[in-house]
C-alpha positions in Angstrom: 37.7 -22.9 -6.4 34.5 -21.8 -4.6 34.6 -22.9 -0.5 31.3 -24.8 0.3 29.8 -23.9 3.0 28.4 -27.2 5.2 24.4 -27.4 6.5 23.7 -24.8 9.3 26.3 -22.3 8.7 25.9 -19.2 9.1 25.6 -17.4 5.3 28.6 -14.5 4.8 27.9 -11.0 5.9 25.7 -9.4 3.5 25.8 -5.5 3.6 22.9 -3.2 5.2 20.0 -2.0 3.4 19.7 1.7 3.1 17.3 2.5 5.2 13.8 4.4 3.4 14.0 7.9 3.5 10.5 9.5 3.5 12.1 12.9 4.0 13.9 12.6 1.0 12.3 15.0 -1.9 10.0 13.9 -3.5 9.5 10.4 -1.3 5.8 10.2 0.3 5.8 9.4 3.8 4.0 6.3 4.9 1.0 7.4 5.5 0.1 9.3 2.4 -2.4 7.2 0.4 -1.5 6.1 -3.5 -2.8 8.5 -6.1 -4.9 6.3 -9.4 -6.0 9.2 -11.2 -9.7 8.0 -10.3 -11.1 10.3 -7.6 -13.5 7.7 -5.9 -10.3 5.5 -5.6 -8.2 7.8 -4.3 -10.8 8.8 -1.9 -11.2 5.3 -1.1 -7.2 5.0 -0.6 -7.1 8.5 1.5 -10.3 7.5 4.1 -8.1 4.6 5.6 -4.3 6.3 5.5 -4.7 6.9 9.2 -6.1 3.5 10.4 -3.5 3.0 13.0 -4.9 6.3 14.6 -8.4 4.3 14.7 -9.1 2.3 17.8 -9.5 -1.6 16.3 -12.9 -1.2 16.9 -13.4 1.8 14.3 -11.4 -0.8 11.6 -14.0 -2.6 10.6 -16.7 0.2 9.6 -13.8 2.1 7.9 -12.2 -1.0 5.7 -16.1 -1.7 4.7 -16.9 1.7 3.7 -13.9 1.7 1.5 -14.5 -1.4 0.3 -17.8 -0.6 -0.8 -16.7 2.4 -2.3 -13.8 1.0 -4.1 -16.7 -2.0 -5.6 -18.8 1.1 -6.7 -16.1 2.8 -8.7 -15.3 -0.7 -9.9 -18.9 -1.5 -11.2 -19.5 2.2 -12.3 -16.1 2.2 -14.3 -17.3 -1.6 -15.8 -20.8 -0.1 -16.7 -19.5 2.9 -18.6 -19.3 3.0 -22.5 -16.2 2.4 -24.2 -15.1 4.6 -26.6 -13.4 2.4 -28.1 
């Protein structure tokens, strides 16, 4: 038989999390931005991979230029022929 445990106590133990490991081969660290395969999104991705190196200030004018970028590669990926 199971013991039940009663309102507001505390839950069993549960065992650590490994911690992440960006110096484990092969990891990326943080900062590095994702790779898509499209180079105006990765560009995108890459301009703001060191935003908490930007005074708040700078955030703004960086998030909007990738935004705008990431929206152009959008619409100029939707306006392409398929081949299909």
């Amino acid at each position: 038989m199971t013991e039940q445990r009663g309102y507001g106590e505390p839950s069993p133990a549960r065992p650590e999390q490994e911690p992440a490991q960006p110096d484990r081969p092969g990891a990326a660290a943080a900062t590095d931005p994702p790779r898509t395969g499209n180079p105006a999104v990765d560009a995108a991705c890459a301009s703001v991979a060191d935003l908490t190196e930007v005074p708040a200030a700078g955030h703004y004018d960086k998030l909007a230029a990738a935004h705008q970028a990431l929206h152009d590669a959008l619409n100029a990926t939707s306006n392409s022929p398929r081949t299909s």
